[in-house]
C-alpha positions in Angstrom: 118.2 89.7 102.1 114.8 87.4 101.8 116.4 85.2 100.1 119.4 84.4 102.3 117.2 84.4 105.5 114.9 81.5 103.6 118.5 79.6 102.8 120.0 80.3 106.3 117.1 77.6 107.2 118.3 75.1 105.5 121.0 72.8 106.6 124.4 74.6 105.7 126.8 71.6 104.1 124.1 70.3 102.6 123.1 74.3 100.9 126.8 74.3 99.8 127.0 70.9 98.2 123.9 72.1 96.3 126.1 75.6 95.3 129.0 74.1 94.4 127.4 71.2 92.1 125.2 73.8 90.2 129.2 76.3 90.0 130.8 73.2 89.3 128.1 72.5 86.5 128.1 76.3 85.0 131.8 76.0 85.0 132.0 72.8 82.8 129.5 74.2 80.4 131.2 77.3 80.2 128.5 79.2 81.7 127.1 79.3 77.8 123.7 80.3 77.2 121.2 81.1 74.8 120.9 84.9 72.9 117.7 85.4 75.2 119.0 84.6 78.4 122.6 85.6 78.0 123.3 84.2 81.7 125.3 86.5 84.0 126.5 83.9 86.4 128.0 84.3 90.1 131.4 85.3 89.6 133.1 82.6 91.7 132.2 80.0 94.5 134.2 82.4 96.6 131.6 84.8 96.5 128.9 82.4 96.8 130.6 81.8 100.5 130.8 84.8 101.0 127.3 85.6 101.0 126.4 82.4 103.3 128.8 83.4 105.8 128.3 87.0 105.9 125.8 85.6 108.8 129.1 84.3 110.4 130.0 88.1 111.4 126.8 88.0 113.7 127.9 84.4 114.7 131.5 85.0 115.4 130.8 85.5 119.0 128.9 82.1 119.5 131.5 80.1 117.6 134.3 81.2 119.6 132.0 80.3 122.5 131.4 77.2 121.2 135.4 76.2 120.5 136.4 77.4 124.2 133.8 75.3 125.9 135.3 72.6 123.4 139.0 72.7 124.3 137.5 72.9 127.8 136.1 69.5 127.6 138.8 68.4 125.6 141.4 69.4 128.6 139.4 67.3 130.8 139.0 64.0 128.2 142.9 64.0 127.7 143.4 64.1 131.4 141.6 60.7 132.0 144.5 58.3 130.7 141.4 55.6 129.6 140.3 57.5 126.8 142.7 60.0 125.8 143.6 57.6 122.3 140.1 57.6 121.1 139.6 61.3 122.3 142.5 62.6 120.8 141.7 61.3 117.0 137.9 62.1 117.3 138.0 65.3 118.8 140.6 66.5 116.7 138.7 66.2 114.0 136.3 68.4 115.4 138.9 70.8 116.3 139.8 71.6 112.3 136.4 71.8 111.6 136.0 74.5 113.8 139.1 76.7 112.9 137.9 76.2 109.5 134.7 78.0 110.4 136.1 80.3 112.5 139.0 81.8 109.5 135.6 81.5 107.3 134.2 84.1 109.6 136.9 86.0 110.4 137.3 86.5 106.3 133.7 87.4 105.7 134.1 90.3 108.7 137.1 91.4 106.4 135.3 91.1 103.4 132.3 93.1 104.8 135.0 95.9 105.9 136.1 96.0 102.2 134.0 98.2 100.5 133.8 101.4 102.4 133.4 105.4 101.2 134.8 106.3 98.0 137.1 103.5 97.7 134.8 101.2 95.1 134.2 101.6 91.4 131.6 99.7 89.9 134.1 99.1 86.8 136.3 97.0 88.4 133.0 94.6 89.2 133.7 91.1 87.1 130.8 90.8 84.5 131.1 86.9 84.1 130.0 86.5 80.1 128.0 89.8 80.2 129.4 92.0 77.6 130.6 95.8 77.9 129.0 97.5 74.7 130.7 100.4 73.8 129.0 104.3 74.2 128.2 107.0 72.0 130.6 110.0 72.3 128.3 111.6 71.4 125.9 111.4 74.1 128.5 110.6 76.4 126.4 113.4 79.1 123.4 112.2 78.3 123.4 108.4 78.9 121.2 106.2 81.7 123.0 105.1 84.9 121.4 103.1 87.2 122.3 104.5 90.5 122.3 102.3 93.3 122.1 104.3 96.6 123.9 103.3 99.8 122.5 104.4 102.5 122.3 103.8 106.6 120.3 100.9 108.4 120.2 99.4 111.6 123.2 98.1 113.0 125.4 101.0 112.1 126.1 102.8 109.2 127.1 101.6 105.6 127.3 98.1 106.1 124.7 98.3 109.2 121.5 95.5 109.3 121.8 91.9 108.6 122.7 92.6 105.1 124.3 89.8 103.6 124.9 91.7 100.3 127.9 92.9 98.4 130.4 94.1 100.8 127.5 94.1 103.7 124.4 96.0 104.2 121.0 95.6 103.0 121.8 98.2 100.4 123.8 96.1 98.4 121.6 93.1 98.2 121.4 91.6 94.7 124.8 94.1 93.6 126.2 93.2 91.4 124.1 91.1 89.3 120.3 92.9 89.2 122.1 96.4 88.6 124.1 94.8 85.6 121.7 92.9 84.1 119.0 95.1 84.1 121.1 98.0 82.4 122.2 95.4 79.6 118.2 94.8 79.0 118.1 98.3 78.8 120.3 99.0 76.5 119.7 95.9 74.4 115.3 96.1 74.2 115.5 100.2 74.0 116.7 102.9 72.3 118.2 103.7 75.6 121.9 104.8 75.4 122.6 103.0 78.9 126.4 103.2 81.0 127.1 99.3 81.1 128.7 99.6 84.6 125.8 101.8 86.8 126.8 103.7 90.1 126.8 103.2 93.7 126.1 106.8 95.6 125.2 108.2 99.2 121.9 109.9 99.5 124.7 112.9 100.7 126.8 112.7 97.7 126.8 116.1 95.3 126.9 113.9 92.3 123.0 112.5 93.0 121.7 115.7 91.0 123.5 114.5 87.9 121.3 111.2 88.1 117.7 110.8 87.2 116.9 108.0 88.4 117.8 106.4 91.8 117.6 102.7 93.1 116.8 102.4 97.0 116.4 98.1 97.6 115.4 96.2 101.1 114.7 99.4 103.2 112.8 97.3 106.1 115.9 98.3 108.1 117.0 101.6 106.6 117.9 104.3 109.4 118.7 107.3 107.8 121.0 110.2 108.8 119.1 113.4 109.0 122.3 114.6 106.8 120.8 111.9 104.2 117.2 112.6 105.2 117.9 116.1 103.6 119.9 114.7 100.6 116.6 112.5 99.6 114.6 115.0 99.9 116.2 118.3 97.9 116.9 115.5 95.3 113.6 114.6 95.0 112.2 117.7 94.8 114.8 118.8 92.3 113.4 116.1 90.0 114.9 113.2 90.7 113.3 109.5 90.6 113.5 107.1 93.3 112.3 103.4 92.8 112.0 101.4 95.6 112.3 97.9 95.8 112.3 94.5 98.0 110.6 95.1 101.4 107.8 92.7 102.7 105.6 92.6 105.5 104.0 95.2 108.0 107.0 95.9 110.1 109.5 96.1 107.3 106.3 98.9 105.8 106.3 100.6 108.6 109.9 101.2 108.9 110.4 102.7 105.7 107.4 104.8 106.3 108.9 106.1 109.4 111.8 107.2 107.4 110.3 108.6 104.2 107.6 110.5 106.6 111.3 112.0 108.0 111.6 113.0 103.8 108.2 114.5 103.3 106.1 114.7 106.6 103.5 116.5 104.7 102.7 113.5 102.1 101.7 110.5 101.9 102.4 107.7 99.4 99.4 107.0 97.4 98.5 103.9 95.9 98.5 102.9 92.1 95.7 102.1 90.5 96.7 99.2 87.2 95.5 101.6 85.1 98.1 103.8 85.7 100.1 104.8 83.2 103.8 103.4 84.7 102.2 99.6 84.4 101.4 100.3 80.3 104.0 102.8 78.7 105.8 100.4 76.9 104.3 96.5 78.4 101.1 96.4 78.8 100.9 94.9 82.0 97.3 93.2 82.7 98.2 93.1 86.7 100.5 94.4 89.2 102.8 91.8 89.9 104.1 90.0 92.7 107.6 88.9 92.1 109.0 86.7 95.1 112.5 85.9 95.4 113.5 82.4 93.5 114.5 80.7 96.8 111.3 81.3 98.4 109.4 80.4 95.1 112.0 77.2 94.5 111.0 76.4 98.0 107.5 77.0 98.4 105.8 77.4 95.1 104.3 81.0 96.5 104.9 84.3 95.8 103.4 85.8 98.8 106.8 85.7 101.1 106.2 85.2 105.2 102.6 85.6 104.7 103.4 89.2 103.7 100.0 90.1 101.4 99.6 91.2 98.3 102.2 93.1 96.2 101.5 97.0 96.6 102.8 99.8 94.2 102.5 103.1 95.7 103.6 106.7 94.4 105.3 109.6 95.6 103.9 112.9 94.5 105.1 116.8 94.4 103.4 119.8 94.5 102.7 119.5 90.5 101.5 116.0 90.5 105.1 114.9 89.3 106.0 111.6 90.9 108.9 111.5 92.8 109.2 108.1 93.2 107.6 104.8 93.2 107.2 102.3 96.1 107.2 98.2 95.2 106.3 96.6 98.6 105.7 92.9 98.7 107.7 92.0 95.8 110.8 91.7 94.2 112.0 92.7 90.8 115.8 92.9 92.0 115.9 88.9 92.3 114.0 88.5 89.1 116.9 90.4 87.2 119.7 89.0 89.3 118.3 85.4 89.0 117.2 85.6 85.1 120.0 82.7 84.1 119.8 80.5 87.5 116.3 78.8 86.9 114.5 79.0 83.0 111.1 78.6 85.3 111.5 81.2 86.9 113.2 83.3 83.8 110.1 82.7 81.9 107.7 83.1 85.2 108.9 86.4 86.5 112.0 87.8 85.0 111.0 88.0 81.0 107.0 88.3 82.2 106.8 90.5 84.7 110.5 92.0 86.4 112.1 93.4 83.0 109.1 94.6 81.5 107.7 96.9 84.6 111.6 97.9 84.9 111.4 98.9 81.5 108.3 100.6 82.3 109.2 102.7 85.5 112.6 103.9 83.6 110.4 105.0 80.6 108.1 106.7 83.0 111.0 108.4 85.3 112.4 109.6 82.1 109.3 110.9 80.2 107.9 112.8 82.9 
């Protein structure tokens, strides 16, 4: 995820003082907050961790490196009898702060193992102060889920790529904050009847033809299955909706146009002009926005992440001029919904001006056409 690459550069005790002061903090206020924002905060610190040391799977290897060569100088200290006292008590030390890093690691490689195939319902996700509003029985077949798909990157499988998100892969990045807080908009600024708790589904899954509308986020490293290729592309052309989101740069382009060229090798994605209809059919939005992740804008003051360009919203088309699916490159909407209670700056600068409002706009849009 962009935004835990840009923190991974930071200094690492010093990023979790900073965590657990602003947990701490949320905690004694009781995580209250106004009607507008209604804050959906991190569930715990634990989590938090988690996400920082769901790089210590890819370390595991050098720390264990690290603590042999260690003990190995250690051995050799204690053997000389003129400094074993002052050894002993200083290198000791060390010693617990590496087992402590090492059964970090080792429970961040469980914790990535944890969500596999079938075993997850988003209803059993803690919503923190975000409220489950009840359904009409009524329309019980007929509400909005926001689908998430899972789907396969580099590195193998589910939980393939550098990931860092909910229960590992780049899929997951943002779950499950974005997905709930963007339905609660939803169902809160329109006459929307929206499932509180959204849907996590494989691009193979049966179930995906039920769905309208279908969430794909940081496919820079996506590596489909041709089994997946085929379930993408019979949905698609069944009338489904795909947005997706949270890619930057040329490589991380040209990666997901390899694969969606595997999906329709006979079309290409076409650019939209602002006066397209997706960017006015409920906001009238006066650009297309660039919406960078609130680390890199906390840190820079830019929205243009890694040099990456300008933000570039391309369309999907069938035979019929229907379109399939829409294509943010170069921004970010995901963190602007995630993040909407973390920073009022950036709530007021990207969330409430620009994220929610095209959201609003591309649901609107998927639905009405």
């Amino acid at each position: 995820m962009t935004r835990i690459r840009f923190l991974s550069r930071l200094p690492w005790r010093i990023w979790l003082e900073q965590v657990e002061t602003k947990y701490l903090t949320q905690r004694r206020k009781g995580a209250k907050s106004s009607v507008r924002t209604q804050l959906q905060t991190s569930a715990s610190f634990y989590d938090l961790l988690l996400r920082v040391f769901s790089f210590a799977s890819l370390r595991l290897c050098v720390i264990l490196f690290s603590m042999l060569s260690f003990w190995s100088r250690l051995n050799d200290a204690l053997r000389d009898g003129r400094t074993r006292f002052s050894l002993r008590r200083r290198n000791w030390r060390w010693a617990t702060v590496f087992v402590l890093l090492l059964a970090i690691a080792a429970t961040a490689v469980a914790q990535r193992g944890r969500f596999r195939r079938g075993d997850f319902s988003p209803e059993s996700v803690d919503r923190g102060n975000l409220p489950v509003w009840k359904t009409s029985e009524q329309f019980k077949g007929d509400l909005f889920t926001f689908v998430r798909v899972r789907y396969s990157s580099h590195g193998g499988g589910w939980g393939g790529g550098w990931g860092g998100g909910w229960g590992g892969g780049n899929w997951a990045t943002d779950y499950p904050d974005s997905d709930l807080n963007f339905s609660y908009r939803l169902h809160e600024l329109t006459a929307l009847e929206v499932d509180p708790h959204g849907k996590i589904l494989e691009l193979t899954d049966d179930a995906l033809l039920d769905y309208p509308f279908i969430y794909l986020i940081e496919p820079g490293r996506m590596q489909l299955e041709e089994q997946e290729v085929i379930g993408l592309r019979r949905y698609l052309l069944n009338g489904g909706f795909l947005m997706v989101d949270d890619f930057w740069g040329v490589y991380e382009w040209e990666n997901f146009y390899r694969e969606i060229k595997r999906v329709f090798p006979d079309r290409e994605p076409i650019e939209l002009p602002l006066e397209h209809e997706i960017f006015h059919c409920v906001y009238d939005l006066k650009k297309k926005p660039q919406i960078p992740s609130i680390h890199w804008w906390q840190g820079t003051g830019t929205t243009n992440e890694r040099g990456s360009g300008e933000a570039q919203y391309r369309g999907l088309f069938d035979d019929k001029g229907r379109m399939m699916a829409i294509i943010c490159h170069n921004t970010d909407l995901g963190d602007g919904w995630e993040r909407e209670g973390e920073d009022p700056r950036y709530f007021k600068e990207f969330s409430e001006k620009w994220s929610y409002p095209l959201g609003i706009n591309i649901v609107t849009y998927a639905m009405t056409h």
